[in-house]
C-alpha positions in Angstrom: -8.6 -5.2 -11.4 -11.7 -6.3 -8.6 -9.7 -4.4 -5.9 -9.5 -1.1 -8.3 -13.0 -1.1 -9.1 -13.4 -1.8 -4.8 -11.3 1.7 -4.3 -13.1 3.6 -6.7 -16.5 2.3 -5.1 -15.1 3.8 -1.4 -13.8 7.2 -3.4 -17.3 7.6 -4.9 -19.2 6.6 -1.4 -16.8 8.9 0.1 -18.0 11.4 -2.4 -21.9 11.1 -1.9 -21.4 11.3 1.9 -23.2 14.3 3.4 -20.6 16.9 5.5 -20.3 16.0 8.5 -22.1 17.8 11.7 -19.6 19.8 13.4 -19.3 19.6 17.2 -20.0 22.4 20.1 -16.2 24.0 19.6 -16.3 23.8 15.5 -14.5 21.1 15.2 -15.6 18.5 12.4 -17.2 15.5 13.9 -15.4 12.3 12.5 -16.4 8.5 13.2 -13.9 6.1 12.7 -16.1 4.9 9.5 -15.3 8.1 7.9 -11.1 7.7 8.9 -11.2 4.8 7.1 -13.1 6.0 4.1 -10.9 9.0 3.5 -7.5 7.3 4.0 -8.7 4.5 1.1 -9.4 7.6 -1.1 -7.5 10.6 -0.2 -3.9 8.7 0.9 -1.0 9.1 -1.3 -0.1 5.1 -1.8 -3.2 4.7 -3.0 -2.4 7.3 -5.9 0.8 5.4 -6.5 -1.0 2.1 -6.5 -3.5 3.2 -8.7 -0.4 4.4 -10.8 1.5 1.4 -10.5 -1.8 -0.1 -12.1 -2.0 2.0 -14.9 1.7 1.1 -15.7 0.6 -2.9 -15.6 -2.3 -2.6 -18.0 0.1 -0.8 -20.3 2.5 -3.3 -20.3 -0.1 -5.7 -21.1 -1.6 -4.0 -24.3 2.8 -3.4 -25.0 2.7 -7.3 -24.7 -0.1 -7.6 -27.0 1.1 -5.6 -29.6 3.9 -8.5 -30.3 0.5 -10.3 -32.0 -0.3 -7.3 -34.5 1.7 -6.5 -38.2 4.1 -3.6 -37.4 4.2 -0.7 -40.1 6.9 1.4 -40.2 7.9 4.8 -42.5 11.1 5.9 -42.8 13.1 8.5 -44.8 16.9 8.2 -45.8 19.3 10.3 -47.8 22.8 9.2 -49.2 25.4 10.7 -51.2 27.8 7.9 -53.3 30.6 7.6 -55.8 31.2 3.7 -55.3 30.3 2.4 -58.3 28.5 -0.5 -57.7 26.0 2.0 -55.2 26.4 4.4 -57.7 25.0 2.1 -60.4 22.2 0.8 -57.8 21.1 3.6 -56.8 20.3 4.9 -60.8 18.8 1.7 -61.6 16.5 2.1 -58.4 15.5 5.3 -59.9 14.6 4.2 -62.5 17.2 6.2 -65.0 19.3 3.8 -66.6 20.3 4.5 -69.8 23.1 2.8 -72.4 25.1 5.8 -71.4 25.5 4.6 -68.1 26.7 0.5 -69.2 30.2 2.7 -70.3 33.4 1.1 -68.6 34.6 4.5 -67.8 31.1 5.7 -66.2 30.9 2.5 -64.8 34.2 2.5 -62.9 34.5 5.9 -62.1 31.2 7.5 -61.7 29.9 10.9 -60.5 28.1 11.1 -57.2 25.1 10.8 -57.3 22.5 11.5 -54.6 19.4 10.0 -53.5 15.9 10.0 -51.0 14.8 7.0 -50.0 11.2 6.8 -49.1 10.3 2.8 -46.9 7.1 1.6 -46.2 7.7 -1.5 -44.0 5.5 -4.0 -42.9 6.6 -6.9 -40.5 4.2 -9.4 -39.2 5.4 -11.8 -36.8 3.3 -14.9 -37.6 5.0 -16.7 -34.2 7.7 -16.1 -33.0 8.5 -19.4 -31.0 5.9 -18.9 -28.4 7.6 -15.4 -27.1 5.1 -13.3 -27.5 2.4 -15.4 -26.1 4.3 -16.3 -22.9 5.5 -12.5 -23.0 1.7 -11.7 -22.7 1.1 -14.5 -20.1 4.0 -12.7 -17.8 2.6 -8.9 -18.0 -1.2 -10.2 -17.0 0.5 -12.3 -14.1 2.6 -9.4 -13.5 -0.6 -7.2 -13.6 -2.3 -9.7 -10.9 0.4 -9.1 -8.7 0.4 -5.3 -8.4 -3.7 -5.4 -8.4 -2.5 -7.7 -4.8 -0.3 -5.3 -3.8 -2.7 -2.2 -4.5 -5.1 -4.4 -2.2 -2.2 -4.4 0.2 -1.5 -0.9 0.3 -5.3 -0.3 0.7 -5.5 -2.4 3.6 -2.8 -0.8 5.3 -4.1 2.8 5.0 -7.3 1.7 6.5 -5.7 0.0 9.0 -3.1 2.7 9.7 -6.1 5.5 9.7 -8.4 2.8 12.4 -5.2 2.6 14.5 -4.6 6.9 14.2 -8.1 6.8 15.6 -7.8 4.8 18.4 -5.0 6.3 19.1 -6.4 9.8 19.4 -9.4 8.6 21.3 -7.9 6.9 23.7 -5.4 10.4 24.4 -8.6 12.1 24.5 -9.9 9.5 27.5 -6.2 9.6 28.9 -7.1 14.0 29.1 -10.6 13.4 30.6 -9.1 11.1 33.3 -6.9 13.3 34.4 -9.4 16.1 34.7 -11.1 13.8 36.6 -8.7 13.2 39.2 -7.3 16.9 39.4 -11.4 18.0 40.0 -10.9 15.2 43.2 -7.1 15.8 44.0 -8.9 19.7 44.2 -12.0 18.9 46.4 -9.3 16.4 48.9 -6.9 19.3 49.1 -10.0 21.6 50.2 -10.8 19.2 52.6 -7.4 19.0 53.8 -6.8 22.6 54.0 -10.1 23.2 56.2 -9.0 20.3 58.2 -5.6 22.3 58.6 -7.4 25.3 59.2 -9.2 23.7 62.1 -5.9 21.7 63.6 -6.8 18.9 62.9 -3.7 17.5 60.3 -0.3 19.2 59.8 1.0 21.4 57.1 2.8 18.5 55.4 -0.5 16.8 54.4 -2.0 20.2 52.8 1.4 20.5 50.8 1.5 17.0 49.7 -1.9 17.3 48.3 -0.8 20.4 46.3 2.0 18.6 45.3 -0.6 16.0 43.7 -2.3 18.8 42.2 0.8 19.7 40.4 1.8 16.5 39.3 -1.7 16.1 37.7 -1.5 19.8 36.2 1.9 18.8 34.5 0.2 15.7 32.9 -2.6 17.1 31.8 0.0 19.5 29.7 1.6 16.5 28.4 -1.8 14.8 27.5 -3.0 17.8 25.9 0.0 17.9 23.9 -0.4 13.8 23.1 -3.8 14.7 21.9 -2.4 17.8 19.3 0.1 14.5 18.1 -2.5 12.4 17.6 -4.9 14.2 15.6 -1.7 15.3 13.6 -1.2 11.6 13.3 -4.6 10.9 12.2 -4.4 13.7 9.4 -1.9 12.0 8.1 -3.4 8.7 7.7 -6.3 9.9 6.5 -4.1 11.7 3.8 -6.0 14.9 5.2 -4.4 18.6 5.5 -2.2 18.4 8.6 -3.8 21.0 10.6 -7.5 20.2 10.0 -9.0 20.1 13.6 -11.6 17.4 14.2 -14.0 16.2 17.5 -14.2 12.3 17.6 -18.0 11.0 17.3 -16.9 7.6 18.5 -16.5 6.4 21.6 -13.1 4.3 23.1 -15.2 1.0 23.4 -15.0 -3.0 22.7 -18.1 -4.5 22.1 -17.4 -8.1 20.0 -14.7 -10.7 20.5 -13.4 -12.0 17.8 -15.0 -14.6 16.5 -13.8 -18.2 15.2 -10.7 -20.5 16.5 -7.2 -20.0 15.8 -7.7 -22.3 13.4 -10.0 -20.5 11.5 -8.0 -17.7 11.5 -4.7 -19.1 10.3 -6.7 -20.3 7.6 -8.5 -17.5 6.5 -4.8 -15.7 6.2 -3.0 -18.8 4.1 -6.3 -18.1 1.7 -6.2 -14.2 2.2 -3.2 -12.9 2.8 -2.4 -10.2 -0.6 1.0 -10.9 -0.1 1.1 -14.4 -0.4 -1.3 -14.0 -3.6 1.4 -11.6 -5.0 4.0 -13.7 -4.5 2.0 -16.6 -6.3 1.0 -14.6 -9.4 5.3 -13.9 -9.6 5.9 -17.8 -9.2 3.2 -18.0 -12.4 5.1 -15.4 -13.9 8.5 -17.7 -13.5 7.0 -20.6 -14.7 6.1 -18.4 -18.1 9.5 -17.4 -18.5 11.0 -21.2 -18.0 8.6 -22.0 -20.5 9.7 -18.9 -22.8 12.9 -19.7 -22.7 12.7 -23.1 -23.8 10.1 -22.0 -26.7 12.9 -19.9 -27.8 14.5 -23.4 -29.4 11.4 -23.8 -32.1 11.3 -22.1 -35.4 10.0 -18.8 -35.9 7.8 -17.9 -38.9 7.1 -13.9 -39.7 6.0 -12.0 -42.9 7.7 -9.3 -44.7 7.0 -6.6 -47.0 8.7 -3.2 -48.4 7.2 -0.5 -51.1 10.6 2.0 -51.7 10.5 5.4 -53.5 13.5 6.5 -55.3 14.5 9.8 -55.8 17.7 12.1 -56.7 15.5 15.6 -57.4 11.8 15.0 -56.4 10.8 15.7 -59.6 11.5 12.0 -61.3 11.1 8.5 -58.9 12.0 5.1 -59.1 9.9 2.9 -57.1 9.7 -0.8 -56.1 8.6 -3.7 -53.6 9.5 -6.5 -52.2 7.1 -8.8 -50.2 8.0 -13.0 -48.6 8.2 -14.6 -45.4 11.0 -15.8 -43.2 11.7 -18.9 -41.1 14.1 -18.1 -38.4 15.4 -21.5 -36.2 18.8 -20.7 -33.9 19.8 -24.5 -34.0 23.0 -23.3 -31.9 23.5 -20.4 -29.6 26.2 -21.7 -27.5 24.8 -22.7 -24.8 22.7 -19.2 -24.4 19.4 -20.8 -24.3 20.0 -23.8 -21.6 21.7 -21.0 -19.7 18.8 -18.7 -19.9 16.6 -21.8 -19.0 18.3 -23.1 -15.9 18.9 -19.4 -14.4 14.4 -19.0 -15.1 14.9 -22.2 -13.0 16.7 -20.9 -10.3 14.5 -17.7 -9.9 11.5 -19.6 -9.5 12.9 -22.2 -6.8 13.8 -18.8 -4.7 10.3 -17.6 -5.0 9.0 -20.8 -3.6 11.7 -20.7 -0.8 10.0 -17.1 -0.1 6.5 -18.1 -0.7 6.9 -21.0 2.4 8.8 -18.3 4.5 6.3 -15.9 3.8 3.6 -18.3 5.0 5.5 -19.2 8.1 5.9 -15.7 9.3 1.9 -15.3 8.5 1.3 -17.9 10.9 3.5 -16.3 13.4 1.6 -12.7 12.9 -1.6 -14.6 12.8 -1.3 -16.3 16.2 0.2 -13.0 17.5 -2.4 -11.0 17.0 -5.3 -13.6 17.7 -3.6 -14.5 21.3 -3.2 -10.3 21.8 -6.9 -9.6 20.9 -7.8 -12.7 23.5 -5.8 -11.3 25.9 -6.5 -7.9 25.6 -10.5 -9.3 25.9 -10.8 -10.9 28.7 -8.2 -8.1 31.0 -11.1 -5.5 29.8 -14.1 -6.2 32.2 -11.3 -7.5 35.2 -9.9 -3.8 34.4 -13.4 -2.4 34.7 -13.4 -4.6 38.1 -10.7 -2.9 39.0 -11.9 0.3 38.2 -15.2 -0.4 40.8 -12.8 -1.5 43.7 -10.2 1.4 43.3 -13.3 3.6 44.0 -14.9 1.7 46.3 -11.7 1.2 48.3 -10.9 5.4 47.7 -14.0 6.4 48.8 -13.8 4.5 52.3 -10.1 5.8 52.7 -11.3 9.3 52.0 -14.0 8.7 54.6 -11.2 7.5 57.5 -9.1 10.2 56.3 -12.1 12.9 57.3 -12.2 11.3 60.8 -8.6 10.9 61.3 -8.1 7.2 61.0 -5.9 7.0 58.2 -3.2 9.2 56.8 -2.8 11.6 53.9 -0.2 9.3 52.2 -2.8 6.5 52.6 -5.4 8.7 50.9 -3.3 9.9 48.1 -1.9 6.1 47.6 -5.9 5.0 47.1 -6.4 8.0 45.0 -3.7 6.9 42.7 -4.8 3.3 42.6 -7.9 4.8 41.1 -6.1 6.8 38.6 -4.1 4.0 37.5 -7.3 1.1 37.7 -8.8 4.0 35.0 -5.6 4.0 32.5 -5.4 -0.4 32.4 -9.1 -0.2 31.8 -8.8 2.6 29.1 -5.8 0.7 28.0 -7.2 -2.9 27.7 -9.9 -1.7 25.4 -7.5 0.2 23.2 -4.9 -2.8 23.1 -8.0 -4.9 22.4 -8.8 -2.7 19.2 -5.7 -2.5 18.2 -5.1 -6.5 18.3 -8.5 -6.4 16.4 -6.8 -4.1 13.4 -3.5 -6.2 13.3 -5.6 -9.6 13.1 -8.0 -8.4 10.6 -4.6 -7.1 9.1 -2.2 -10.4 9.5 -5.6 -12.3 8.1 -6.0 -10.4 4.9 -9.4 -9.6 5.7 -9.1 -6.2 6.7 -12.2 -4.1 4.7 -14.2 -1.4 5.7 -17.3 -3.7 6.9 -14.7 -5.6 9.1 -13.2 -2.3 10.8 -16.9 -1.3 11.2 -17.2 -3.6 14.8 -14.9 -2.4 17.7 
């Protein structure tokens, strides 16, 4: 129930946040703060988790309910000729007379009709340990879906950080390009007044409008990317598909992630929902072994009926009966053992899972630690890259205006630079993206976590 009272804490902060300031188009400004906050409030699976947790703590008050006296009201009619009903049934009402002990009236009497009014009472004082290990099994049960609710919550904020990225990295992938096509413009100017003059051939001005194309048709296809994105994002935010917005973040990586492997493996065996889940159903197992084999004790339960008799309504008969019950199955055929050793058998294949389920985390775990190291340390030799492919563009450009090297050579360099821009852009959003998917495989992932780059 913690992580219930954790989703309702982000719905209401979510609540109390101010609007948001909109950008210079209109568009909504959104951080990647507020992505996260709305998915853990506004996404569907967090309705059906909350749901699914509603439906747990029911079963646990149904479980309870095996403790409390039972009362029950209940209304019956009959019509009878058989005469020892027959006879019964007058004597319940109460209207026996001497007239009725004659052998004729006896063995061949008229029908008579009567309503039977029950008030029952049935008060199971124990019932071999059922109910108690019933109860054990629905609050077990209840642990596990509160796990799984704190699963599904940590994968709509991680699906909403990821939709972020995402986005802002096609929005850097968009200003790249404009970048390039405002350079590919002011070489092809260059070119075509060094054409102009006689200095280069024809060939050289067309291959640079060629470039220019090229970089016109992929900035179509990254505008596009972009509308998929935020489409995308809507989506994990649990947001109105076409709601527009401007991202207030920037596409940047500013912490490594700290601790050893170790530490990390370690944090996800302790963590990890899943695993936790699975635990709580092991418990869960164990109570229904021990039900099971409960089931061979004695029972003891209290009893107690108040009838009304009646043919007409207008005369009753009316009685009780109250006592108590011992109930022991000495011999079921073999049910019980059988109901025993199959509880058995269910719990050694959630242990089989639990250690297969632990194996894999260890496999995510190193995954995504070795990817966010990786993805570190290529970000500043991609922003070296990203200096050189300038550097070395700028000289070529500079040979190219006094004829030493040629147009191929110059849009080769101005390519490199392109490119040297995407793996930088790229690094940083594999980088964050590792980040998501360790935080993620660790069972760690929060709000507060997501908060660093």
């Amino acid at each position: 129930m913690r992580h219930r009272r954790l989703l309702f804490y982000l719905i209401f902060c979510a609540a109390l946040l101010p609007a948001p300031p909109a950008g210079a188009d209109g568009a909504i400004l959104l951080t990647r703060a507020e992505a996260v906050a709305s998915a853990a409030s506004h996404h569907p699976r967090m309705e059906a988790a909350a749901s699914r947790q509603d439906a747990a703590a029911q079963q646990i008050r149904q479980a309870r309910s095996g403790f409390m006296p039972h009362l029950s009201v209940s209304e019956r009619f009959a019509s009878t000729n058989n005469p020892m009903w027959a006879f019964g049934t007058r004597l319940n009402q109460e209207r026996i007379t001497m007239l009725d002990f004659d052998p004729d009236r006896l063995n061949d009497p008229d029908p008579i009709e009567n309503f039977t009014t029950t008030v029952s009472v049935r008060w199971p004082l124990y019932d071999s340990g059922q109910t108690l290990h019933g109860l054990r099994q629905a609050r077990q049960g209840a642990a596990a879906v509160d796990q799984r609710a704190r699963q599904s919550l940590q994968n709509a904020m991680a699906d909403a950080a990821r939709a972020y990225d995402g986005w802002l990295l096609a929005q850097k992938r968009l200003e790249t390009i404009d970048q390039a096509l405002a350079l590919t413009q002011a070489h092809e100017k260059m070119i075509d007044e060094r054409y102009r003059a006689g200095f280069v051939v024809k060939s050289d001005l067309l291959r640079a409008r060629l470039r220019r194309s090229e970089l016109e048709q992929q900035r179509l296809t990254a505008q596009s990317a972009i509308a998929i994105a935020i489409a995308r994002l809507n989506a994990a935010m649990g947001r109105d598909p076409s709601a527009t917005w401007t991202p207030a973040d920037g596409l940047t990586a500013t912490e490594e992630p700290p601790g050893t492997l170790a530490d990390w493996e370690a944090k996800a065996q302790d963590h990890r929902p899943e695993l936790a889940e699975l635990g709580h159903h092991q418990a869960a197992a164990q109570s229904e072994i021990d039900k099971h084999r409960a089931a061979r004790l004695p029972g003891l339960s209290l009893f107690g009926d108040y009838e009304i008799h009646t043919e007409a309504f207008d005369d009753t008969g009316n009685n009780y009966t109250v006592g108590a019950m011992i109930q022991w199955e000495l011999f079921t055929g073999g049910r019980q053992t059988a109901r025993t050793e199959a509880a058995r058998a269910a719990l050694r294949e959630l242990e089989a899972r639990r250690r297969e389920l632990a194996a894999g985390i260890v496999v995510q775990t190193r995954e995504a630690f070795l990817s966010a190291e990786s993805a570190w340390h290529r970000i500043p030799l991609a922003a070296a890259g990203v200096t050189q492919a300038d550097e070395t563009l700028r000289i070529v450009a500079d040979r190219y205006r006094n004829g030493l090297v040629t147009v191929v050579d110059l849009l080769e360099a101005q390519s490199t630079a392109e490119k040297a821009r995407f793996d930088h852009l790229q690094a940083i959003y594999d980088y964050r993206l590792a980040r998501v998917q360790l935080l993620l495989a660790t069972g760690v992932l929060d709000a507060e976590a997501l908060a660093a780059p």
